[in-house]
N, C-alpha and C positions, 0 to 999 in steps of 0.2 A: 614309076618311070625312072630311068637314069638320071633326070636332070635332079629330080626330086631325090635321088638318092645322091648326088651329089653335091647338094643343096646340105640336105642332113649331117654329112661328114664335114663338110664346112662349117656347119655349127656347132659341131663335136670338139673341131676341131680350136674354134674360138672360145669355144666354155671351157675348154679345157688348158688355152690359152689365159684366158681371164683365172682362173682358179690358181696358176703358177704365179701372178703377179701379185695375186691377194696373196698368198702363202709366205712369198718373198718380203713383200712391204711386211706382214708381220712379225717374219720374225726377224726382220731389221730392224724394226721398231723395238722390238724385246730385248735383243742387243744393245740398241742406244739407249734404253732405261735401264738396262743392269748396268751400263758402264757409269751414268748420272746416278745411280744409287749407290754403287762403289765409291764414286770418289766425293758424293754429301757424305758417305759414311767417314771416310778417310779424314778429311775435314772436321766432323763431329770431332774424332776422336782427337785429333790436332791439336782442337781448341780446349777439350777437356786436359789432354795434356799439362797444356800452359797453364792455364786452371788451378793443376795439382801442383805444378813447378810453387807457382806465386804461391798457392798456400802455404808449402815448406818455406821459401825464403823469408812468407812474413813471420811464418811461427820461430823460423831462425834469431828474428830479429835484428838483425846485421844490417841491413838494407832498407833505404830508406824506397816508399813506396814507386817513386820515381826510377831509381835505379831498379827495383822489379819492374815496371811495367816499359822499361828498354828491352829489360832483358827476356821478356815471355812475348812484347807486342799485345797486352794488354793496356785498357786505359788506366790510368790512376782510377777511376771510379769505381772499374769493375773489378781490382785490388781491392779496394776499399769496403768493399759489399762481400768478398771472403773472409 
């Protein structure tokens, strides 16, 4: 019947509505974890930086551990421990 077949393309029409919003939230979501794994990554590497800085300054020896960990934004401790 017409109604029934207008019933049908209403449902077509909503599943197929429903499948574009899943599609969108996913790949928003994809989006916002490659931009949060970008920038842990960026960070990672940041802190590894500072890291390597404080190792040369301590093997320099010039610098007392204090004056590194101003200058990398390390603790004394974690100077201490390279």
């Amino acid at each position: 019947s017409i109604e029934e077949r207008k019933a049908y393309f209403r449902y077509l029409e909503s599943l197929s509505l429903s499948k574009s919003v899943l599609w969108s939230s996913r790949v928003l979501g994809f989006d916002e974890g490659k931009k949060i794994g970008i920038e842990k990554g960026r960070a990672e590497g940041r802190a590894n930086a500072m890291r390597e800085m404080a190792r040369a300054l301590k093997a320099m020896g010039k610098m007392t551990i204090d004056e590194i960990a101003s200058a990398t934004n390390l603790t004394p401790d974690e100077i201490s421990k390279i």
